[in-house]
C-alpha positions in Angstrom: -13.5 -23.6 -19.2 -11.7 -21.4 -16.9 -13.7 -18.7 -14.8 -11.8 -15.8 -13.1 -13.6 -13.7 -10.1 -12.6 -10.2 -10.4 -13.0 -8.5 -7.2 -13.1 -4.7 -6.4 -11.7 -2.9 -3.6 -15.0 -2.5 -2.0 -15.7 -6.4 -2.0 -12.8 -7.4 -0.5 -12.8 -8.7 2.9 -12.0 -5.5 5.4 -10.2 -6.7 8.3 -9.5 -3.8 11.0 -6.0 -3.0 11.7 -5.1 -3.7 15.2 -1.9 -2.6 17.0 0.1 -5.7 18.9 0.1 -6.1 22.7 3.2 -4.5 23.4 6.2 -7.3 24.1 4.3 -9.5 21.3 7.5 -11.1 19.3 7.3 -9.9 15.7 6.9 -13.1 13.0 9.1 -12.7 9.9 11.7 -10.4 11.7 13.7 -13.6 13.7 16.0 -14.5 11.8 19.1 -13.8 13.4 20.5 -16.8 15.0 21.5 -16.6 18.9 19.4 -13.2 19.2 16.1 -13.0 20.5 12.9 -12.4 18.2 12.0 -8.5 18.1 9.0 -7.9 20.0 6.4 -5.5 19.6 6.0 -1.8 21.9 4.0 0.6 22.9 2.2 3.1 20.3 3.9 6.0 21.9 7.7 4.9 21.5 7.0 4.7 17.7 7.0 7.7 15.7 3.9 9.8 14.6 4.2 8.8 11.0 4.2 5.1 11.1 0.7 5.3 11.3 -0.1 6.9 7.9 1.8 3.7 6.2 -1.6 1.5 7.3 -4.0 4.3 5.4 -4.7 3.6 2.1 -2.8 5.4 -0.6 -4.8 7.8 -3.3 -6.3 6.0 -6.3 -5.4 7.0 -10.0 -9.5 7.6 -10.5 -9.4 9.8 -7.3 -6.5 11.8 -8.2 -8.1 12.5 -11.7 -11.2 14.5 -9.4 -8.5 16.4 -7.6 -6.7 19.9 -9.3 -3.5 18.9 -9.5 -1.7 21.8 -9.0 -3.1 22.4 -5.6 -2.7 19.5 -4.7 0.2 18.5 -2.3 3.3 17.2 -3.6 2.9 13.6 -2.6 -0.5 13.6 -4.4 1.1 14.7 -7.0 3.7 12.4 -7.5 1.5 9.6 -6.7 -0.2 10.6 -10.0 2.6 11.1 -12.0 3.8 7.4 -10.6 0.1 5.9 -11.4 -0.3 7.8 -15.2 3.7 6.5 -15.8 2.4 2.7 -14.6 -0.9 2.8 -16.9 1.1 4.7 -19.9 3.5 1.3 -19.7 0.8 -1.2 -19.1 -0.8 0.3 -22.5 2.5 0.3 -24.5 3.6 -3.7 -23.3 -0.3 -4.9 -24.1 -0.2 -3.0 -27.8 3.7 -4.7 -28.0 2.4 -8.1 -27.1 -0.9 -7.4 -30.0 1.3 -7.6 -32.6 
């Protein structure tokens, strides 16, 4: 028999997010030949928004609580986005029913 462990959000392992030492060489990113690796810097040479790409994005279920019409535009696109995802999910597993 084959067993599958669903986990939630909230049971996954939460690892901090921590910033490099500043001059750290960045793994994945040296792949140009005869150039040295990119390396890490300092929080304040890097713009102010890079930090909202490590905060978790808005769920569909938390969305749903919101009033979507006051609700910033990002919020609402993210909706539209996660209601367009489900609506196709639904449509594929009733196409692959029959």
């Amino acid at each position: 028999p084959i067993t599958f462990v669903i986990r939630t959000l909230s049971t996954l392992p939460t690892k901090p997010l921590s910033a490099m030492k500043p001059g750290t060489p960045i793994a994945g990113l040296d792949f140009l030949k005869n150039v040295d690796p990119p390396v890490s810097k300092g929080r304040s040479e890097y713009p102010e928004w890079i930090a909202d790409l490590a905060k978790p994005m808005a769920t569909l279920a938390k969305l749903r609580k919101m009033n979507i019409q006051e609700a910033e535009g990002k919020d609402q696109m993210r909706y539209l986005k996660l209601l367009r995802r489900r609506y196709i999910k639904e449509k594929n597993s009733d196409a692959g029913m029959r």
